[in-house]
N, CA, C and O atoms as a GROMACS GRO file, in nm:
protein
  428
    1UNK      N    1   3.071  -3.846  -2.162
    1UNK     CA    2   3.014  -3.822  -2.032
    1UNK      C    3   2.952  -3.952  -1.982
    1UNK      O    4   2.883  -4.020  -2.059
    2UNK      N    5   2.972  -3.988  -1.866
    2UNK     CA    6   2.938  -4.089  -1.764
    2UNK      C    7   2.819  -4.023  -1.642
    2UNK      O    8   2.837  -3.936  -1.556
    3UNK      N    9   2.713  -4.092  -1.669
    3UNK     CA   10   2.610  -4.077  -1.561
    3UNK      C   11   2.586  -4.199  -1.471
    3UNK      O   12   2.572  -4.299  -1.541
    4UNK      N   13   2.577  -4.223  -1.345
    4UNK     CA   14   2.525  -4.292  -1.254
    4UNK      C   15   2.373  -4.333  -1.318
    4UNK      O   16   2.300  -4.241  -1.356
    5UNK      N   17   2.338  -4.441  -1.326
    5UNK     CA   18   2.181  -4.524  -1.379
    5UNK      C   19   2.155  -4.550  -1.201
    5UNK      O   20   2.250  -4.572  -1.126
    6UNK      N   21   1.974  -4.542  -1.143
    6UNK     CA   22   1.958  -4.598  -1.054
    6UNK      C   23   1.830  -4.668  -1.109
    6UNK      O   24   1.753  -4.604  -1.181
    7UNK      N   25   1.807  -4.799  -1.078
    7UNK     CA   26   1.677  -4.815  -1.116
    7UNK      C   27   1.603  -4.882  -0.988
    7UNK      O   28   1.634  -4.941  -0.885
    8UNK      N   29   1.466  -4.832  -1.068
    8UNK     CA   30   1.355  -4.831  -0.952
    8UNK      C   31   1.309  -4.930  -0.920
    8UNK      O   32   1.248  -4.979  -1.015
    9UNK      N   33   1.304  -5.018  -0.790
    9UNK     CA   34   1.273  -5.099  -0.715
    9UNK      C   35   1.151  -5.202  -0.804
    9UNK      O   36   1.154  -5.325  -0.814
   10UNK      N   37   1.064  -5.120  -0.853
   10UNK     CA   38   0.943  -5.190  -0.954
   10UNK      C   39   1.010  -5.272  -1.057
   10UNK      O   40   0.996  -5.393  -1.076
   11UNK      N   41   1.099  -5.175  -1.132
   11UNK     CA   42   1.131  -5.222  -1.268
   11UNK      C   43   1.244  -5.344  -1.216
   11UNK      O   44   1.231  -5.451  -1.275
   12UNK      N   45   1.344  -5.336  -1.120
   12UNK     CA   46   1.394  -5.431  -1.093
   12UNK      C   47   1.300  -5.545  -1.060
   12UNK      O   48   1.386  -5.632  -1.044
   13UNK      N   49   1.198  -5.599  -1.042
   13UNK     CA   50   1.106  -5.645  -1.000
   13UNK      C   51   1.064  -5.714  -1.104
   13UNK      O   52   1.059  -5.837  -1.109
   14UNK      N   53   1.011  -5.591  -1.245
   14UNK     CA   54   0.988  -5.670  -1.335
   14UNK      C   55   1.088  -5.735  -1.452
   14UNK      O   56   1.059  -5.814  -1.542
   15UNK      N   57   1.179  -5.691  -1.428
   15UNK     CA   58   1.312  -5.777  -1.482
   15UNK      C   59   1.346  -5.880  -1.425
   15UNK      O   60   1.419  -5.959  -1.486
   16UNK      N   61   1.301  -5.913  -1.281
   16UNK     CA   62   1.307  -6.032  -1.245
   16UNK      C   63   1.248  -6.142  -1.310
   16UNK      O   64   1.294  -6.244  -1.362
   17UNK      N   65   1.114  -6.088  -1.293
   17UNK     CA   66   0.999  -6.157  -1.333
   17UNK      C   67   1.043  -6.197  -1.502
   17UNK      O   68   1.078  -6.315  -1.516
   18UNK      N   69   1.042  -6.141  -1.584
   18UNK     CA   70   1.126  -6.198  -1.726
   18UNK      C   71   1.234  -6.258  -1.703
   18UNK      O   72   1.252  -6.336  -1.797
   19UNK      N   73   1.318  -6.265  -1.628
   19UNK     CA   74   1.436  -6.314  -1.637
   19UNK      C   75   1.427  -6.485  -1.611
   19UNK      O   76   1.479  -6.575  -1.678
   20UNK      N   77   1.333  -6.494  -1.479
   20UNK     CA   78   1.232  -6.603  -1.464
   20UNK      C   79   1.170  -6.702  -1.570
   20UNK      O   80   1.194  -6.822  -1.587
   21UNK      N   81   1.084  -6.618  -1.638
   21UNK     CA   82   1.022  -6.691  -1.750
   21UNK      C   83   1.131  -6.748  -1.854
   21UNK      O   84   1.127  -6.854  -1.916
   22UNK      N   85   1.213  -6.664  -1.855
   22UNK     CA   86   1.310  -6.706  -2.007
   22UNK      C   87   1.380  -6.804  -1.935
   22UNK      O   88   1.411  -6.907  -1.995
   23UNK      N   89   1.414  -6.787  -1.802
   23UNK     CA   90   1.491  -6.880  -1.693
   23UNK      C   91   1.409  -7.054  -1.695
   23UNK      O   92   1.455  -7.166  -1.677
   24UNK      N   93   1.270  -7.001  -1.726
   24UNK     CA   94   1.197  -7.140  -1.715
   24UNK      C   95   1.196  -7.212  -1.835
   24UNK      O   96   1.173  -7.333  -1.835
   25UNK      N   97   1.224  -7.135  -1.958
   25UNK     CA   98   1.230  -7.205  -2.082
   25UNK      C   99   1.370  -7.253  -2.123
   25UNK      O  100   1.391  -7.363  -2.175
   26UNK      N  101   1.466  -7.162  -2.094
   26UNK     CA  102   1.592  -7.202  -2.124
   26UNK      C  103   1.635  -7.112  -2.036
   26UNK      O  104   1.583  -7.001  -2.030
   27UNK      N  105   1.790  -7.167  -1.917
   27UNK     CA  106   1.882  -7.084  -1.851
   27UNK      C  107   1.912  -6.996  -1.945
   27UNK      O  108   1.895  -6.874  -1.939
   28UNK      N  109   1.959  -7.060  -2.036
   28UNK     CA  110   2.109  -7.000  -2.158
   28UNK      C  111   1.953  -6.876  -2.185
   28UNK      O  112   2.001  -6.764  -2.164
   29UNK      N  113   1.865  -6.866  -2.206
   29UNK     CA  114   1.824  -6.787  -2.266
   29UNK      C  115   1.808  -6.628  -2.148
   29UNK      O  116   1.814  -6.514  -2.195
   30UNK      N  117   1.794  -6.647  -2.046
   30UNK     CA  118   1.785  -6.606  -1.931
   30UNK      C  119   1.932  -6.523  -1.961
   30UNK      O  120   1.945  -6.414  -2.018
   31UNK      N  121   2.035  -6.609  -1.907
   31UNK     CA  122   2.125  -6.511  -1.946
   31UNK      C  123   2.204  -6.419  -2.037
   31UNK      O  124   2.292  -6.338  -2.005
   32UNK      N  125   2.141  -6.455  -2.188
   32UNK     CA  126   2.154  -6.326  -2.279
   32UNK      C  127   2.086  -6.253  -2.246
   32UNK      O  128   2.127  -6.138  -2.263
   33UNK      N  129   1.950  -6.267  -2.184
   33UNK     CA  130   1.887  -6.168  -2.208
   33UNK      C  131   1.958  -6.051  -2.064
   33UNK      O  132   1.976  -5.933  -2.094
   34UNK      N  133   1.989  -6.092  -1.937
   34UNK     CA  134   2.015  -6.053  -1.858
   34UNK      C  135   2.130  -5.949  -1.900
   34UNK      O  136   2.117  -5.834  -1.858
   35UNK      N  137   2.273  -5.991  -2.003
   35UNK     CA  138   2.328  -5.942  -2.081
   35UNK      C  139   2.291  -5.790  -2.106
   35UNK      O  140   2.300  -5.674  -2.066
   36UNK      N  141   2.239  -5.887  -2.210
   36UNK     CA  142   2.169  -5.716  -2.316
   36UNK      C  143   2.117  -5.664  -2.255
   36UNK      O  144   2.124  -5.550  -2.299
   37UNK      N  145   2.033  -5.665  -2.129
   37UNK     CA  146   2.000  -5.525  -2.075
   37UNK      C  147   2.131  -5.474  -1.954
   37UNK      O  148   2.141  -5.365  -1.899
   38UNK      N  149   2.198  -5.565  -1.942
   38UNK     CA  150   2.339  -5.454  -1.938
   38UNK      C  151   2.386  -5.376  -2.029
   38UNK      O  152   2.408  -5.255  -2.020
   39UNK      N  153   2.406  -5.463  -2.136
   39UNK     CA  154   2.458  -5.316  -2.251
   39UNK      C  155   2.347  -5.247  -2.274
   39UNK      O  156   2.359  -5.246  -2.396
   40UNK      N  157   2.246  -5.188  -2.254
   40UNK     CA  158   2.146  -5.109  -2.277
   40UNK      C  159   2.164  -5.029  -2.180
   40UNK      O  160   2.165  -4.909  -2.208
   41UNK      N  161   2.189  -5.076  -2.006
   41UNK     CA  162   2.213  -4.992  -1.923
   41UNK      C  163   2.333  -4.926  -1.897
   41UNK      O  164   2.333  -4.817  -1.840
   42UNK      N  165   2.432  -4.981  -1.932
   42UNK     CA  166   2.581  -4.942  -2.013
   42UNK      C  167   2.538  -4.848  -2.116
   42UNK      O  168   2.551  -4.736  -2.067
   43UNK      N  169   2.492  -4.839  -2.238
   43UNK     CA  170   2.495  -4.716  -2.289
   43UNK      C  171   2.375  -4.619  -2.212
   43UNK      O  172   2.371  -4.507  -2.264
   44UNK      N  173   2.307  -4.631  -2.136
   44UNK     CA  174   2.251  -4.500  -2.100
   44UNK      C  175   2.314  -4.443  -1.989
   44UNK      O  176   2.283  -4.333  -1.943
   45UNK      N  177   2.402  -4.516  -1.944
   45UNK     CA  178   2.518  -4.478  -1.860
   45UNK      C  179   2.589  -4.385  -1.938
   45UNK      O  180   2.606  -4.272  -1.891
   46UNK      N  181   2.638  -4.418  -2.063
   46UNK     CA  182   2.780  -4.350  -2.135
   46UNK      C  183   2.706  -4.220  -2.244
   46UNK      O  184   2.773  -4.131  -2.295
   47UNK      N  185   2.550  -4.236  -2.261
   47UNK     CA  186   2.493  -4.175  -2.374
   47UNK      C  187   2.326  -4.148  -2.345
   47UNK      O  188   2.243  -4.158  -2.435
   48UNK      N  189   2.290  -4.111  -2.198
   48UNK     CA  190   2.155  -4.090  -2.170
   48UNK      C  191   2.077  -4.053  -2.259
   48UNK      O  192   1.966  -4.107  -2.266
   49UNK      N  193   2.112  -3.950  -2.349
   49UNK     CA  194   2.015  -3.847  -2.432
   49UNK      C  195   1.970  -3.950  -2.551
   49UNK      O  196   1.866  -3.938  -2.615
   50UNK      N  197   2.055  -4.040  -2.568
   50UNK     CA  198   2.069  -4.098  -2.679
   50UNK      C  199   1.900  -4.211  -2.727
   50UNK      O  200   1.867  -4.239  -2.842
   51UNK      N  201   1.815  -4.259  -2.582
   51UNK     CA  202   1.715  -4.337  -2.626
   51UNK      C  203   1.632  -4.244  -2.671
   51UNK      O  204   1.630  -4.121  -2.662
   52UNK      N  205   1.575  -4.310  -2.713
   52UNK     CA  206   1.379  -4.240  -2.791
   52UNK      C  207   1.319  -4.186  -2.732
   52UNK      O  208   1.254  -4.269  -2.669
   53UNK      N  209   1.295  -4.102  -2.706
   53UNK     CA  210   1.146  -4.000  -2.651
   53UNK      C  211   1.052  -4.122  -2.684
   53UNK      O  212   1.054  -4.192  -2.785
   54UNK      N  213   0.967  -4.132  -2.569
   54UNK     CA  214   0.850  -4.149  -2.489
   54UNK      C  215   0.723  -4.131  -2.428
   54UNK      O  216   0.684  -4.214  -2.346
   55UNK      N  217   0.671  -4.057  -2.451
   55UNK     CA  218   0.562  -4.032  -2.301
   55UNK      C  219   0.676  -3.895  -2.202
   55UNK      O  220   0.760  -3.913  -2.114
   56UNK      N  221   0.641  -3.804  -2.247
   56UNK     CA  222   0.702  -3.690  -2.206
   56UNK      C  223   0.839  -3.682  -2.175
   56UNK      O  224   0.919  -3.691  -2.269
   57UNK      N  225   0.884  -3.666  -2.051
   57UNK     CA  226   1.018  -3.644  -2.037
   57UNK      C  227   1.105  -3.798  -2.079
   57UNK      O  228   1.224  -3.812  -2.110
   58UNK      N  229   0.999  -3.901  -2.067
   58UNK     CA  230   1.079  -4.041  -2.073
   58UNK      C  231   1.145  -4.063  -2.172
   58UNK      O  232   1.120  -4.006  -2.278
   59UNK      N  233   1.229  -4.139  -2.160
   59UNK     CA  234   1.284  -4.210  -2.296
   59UNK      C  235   1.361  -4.386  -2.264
   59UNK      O  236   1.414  -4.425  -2.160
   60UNK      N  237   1.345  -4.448  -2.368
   60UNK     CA  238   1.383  -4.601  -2.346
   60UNK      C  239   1.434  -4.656  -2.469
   60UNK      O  240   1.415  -4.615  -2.583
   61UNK      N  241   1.516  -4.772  -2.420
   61UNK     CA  242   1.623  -4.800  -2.487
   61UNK      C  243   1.524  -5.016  -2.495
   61UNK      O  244   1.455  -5.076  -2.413
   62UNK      N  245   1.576  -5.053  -2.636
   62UNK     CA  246   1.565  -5.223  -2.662
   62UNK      C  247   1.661  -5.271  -2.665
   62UNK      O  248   1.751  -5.237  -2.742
   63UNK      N  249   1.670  -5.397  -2.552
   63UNK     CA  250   1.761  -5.483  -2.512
   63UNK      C  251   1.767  -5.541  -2.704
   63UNK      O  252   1.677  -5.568  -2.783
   64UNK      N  253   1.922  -5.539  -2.718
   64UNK     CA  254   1.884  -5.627  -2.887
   64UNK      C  255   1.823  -5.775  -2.853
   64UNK      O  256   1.861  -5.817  -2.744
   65UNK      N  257   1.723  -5.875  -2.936
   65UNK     CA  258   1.670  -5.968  -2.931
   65UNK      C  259   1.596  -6.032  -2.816
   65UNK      O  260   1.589  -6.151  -2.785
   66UNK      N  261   1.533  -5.905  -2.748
   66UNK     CA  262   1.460  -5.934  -2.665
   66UNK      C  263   1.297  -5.829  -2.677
   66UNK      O  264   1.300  -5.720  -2.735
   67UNK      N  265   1.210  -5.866  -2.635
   67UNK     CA  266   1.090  -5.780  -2.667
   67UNK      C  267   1.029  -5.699  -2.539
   67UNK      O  268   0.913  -5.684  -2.500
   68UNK      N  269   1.160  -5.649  -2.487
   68UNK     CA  270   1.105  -5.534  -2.363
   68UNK      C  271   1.195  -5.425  -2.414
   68UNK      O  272   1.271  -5.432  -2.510
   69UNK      N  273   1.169  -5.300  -2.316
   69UNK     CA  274   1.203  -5.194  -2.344
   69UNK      C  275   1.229  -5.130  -2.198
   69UNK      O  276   1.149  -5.147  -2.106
   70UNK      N  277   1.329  -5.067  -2.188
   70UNK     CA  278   1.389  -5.004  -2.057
   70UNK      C  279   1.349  -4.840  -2.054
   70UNK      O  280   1.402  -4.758  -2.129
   71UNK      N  281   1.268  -4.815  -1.975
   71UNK     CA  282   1.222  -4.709  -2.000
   71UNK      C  283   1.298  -4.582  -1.850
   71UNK      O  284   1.310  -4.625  -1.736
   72UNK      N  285   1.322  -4.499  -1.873
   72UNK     CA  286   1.405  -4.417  -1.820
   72UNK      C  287   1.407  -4.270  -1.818
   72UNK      O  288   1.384  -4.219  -1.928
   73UNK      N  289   1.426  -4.198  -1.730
   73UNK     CA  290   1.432  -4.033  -1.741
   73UNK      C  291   1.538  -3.999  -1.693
   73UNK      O  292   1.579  -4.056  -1.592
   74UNK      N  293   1.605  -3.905  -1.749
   74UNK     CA  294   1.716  -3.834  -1.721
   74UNK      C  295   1.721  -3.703  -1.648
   74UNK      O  296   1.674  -3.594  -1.679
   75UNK      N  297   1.789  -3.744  -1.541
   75UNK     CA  298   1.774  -3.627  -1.432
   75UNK      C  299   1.879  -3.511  -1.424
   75UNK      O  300   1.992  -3.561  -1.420
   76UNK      N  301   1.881  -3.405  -1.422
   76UNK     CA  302   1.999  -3.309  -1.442
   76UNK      C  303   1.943  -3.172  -1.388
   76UNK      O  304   1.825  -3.153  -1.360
   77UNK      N  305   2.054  -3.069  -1.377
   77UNK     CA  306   2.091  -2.971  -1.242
   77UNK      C  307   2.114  -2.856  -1.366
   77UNK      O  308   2.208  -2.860  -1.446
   78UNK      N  309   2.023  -2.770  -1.365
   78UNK     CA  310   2.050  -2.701  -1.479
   78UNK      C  311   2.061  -2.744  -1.578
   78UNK      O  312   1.969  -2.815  -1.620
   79UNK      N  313   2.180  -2.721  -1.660
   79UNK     CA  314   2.191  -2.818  -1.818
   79UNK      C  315   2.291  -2.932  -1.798
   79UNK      O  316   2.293  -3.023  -1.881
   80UNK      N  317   2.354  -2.934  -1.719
   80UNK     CA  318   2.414  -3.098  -1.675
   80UNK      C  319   2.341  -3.145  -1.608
   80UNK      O  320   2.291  -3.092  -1.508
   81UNK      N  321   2.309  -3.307  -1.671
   81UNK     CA  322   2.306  -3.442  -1.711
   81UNK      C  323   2.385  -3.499  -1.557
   81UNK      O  324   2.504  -3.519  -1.533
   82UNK      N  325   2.274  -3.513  -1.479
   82UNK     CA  326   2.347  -3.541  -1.322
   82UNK      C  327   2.370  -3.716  -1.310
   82UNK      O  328   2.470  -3.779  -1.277
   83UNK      N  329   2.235  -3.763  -1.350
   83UNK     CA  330   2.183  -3.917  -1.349
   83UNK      C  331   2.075  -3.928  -1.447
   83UNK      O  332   2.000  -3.848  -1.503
   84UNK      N  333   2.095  -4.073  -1.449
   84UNK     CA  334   1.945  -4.168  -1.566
   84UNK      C  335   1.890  -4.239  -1.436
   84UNK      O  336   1.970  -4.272  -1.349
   85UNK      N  337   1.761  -4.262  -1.420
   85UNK     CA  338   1.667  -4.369  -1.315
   85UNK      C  339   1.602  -4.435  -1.456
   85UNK      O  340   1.529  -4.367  -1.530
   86UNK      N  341   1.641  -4.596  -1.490
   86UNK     CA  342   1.500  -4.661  -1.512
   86UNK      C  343   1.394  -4.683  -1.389
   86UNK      O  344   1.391  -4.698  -1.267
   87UNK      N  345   1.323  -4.678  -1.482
   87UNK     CA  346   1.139  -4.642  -1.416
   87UNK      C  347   1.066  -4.763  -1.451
   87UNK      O  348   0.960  -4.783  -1.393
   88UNK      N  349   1.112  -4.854  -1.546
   88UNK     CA  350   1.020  -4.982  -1.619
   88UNK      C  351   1.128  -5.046  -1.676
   88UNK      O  352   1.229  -5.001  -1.729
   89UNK      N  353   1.088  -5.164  -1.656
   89UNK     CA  354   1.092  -5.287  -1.802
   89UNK      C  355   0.959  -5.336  -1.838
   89UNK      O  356   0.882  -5.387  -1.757
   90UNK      N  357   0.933  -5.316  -1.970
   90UNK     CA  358   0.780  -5.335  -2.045
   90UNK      C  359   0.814  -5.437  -2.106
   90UNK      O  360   0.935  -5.436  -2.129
   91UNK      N  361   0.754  -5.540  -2.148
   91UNK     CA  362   0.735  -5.574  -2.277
   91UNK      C  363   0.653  -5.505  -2.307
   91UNK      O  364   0.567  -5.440  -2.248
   92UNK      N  365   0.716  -5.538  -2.518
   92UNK     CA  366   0.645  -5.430  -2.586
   92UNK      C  367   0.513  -5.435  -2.658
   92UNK      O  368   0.455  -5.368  -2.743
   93UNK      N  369   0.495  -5.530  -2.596
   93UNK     CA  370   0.286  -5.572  -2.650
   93UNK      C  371   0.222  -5.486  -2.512
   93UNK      O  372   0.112  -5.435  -2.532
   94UNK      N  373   0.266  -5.472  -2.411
   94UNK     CA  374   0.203  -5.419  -2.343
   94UNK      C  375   0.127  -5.293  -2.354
   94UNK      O  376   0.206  -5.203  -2.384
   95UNK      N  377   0.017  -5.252  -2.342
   95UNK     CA  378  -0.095  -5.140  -2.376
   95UNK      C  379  -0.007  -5.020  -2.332
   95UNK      O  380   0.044  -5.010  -2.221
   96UNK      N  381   0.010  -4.892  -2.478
   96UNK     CA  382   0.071  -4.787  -2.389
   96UNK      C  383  -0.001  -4.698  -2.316
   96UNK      O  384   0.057  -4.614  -2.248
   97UNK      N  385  -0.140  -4.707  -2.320
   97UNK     CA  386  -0.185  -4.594  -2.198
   97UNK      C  387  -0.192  -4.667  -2.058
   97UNK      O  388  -0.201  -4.596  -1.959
   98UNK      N  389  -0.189  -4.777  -2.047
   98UNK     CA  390  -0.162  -4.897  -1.915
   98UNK      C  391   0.020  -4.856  -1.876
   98UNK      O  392   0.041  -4.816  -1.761
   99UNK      N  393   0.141  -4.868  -1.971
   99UNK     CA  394   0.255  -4.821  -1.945
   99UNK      C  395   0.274  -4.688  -1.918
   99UNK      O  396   0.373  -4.655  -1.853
  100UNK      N  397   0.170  -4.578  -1.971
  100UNK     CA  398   0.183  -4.444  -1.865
  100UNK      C  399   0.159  -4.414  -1.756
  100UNK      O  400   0.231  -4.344  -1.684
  101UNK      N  401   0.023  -4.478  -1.719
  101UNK     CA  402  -0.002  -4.489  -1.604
  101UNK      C  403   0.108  -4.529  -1.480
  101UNK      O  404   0.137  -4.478  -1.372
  102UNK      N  405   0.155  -4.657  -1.559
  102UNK     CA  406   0.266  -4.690  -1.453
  102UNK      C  407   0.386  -4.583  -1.446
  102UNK      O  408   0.458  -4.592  -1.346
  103UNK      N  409   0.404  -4.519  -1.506
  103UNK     CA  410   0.508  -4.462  -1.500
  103UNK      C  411   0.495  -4.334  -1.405
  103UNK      O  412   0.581  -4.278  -1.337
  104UNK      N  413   0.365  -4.308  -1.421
  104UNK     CA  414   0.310  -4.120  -1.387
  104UNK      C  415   0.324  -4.218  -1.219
  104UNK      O  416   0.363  -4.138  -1.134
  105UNK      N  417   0.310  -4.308  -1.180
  105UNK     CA  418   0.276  -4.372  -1.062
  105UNK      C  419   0.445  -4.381  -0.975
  105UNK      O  420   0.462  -4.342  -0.860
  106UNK      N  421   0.541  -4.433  -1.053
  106UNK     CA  422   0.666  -4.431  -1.081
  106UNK      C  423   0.758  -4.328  -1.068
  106UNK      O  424   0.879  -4.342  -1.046
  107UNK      N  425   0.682  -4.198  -1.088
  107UNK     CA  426   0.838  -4.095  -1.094
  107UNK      C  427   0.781  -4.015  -1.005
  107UNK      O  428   0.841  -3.916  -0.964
   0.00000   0.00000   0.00000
């Protein structure tokens, strides 16, 4: 099964903002990382159910070799699985009652 991913205006925002920093230390590093959170958003495309529970309905997936986390809820119409929205990119030092907040703010 194939779901449509939309993500939310914020989290695009803060994927900028990392993409930036790694952009300022090294391009080349910038663009793995840009990568891997394609294949992260690629499998919650092909396998929504599949990240970690979260903070209630959420669940999020780790870019490999990077220290954020794509955080996401899966939206569905009865018992089909309609769409995934990421809601965040965290790094993962970030405080989790500070990352709920954002999120309860978010959905």
């Amino acid at each position: 099964m194939s779901v449509p991913v939309r993500i939310h205006p914020e989290a695009k925002q803060e994927l900028r903002q990392a993409l930036e920093w790694y952009k300022a230390i090294d391009p080349s590093l910038a663009s793995r990382m840009r990568r891997q959170v394609d294949l992260a958003v690629r499998g919650v495309r092909r396998f929504p159910l599949a990240g970690a529970p979260i903070f209630d309905s959420y669940r999020h997936v780790v870019p490999r070799h990077f220290p954020y986390m794509l955080v996401y809820r899966v939206l569905s119409s009865g018992t089909r699985t309609t769409a995934a929205e990421v809601l965040a990119v965290f790094h993962l030092r970030r405080d989790p009652d500070w990352m709920e907040r954002q999120l309860g703010a978010r959905a």
